[in-house]
N, C-alpha and C positions, 0 to 999 in steps of 0.2 A: 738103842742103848748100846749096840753090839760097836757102833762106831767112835764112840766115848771113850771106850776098853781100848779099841784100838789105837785111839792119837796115843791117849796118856802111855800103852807098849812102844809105839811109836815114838814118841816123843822121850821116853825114858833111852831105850837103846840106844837110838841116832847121839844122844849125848855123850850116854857111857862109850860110845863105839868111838865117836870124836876125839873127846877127852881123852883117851888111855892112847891112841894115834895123835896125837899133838904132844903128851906127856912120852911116849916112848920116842917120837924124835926129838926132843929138847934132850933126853939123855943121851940119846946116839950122838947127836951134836957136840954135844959137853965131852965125850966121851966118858960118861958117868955110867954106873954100872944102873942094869932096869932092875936086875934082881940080883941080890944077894947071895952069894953060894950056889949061884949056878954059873953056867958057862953064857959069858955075854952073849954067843953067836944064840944059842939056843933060844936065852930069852928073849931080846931084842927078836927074834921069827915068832916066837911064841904070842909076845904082847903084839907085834905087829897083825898077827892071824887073826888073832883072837877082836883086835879091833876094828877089826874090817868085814868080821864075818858081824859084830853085833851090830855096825855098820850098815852093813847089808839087811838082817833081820829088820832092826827100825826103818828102812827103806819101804822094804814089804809088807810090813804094817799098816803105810799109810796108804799101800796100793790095796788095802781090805776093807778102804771107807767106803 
């Protein structure tokens, strides 16, 4: 049962980890801002981090089947 938990962790992460890394370079691209009222360098490192590390997490998810 323990490996059920882990795809669907797996499988959720690896998306949100993708998605938010495929949506923050279509904005670096555009030169469109990623967030609002902050400083583009910041957020663009920030959503870049942050997508790579939940990237990373849904990776090692699926190394726990």
């Amino acid at each position: 049962m323990e490996s059920v938990t882990a795809v669907f962790a797996g499988t959720a992460f690896a998306l949100f980890g993708a998605a938010l890394l495929i949506w923050t370079g279509a904005r670096t691209i555009h030169r469109a801002p990623v967030a609002h009222g902050v400083s583009p360098v910041a957020s663009t490192a920030l959503a870049t981090l942050f997508g790579a590390l939940f990237l990373v997490l849904g990776v090692w998810c699926f190394t726990r089947i």
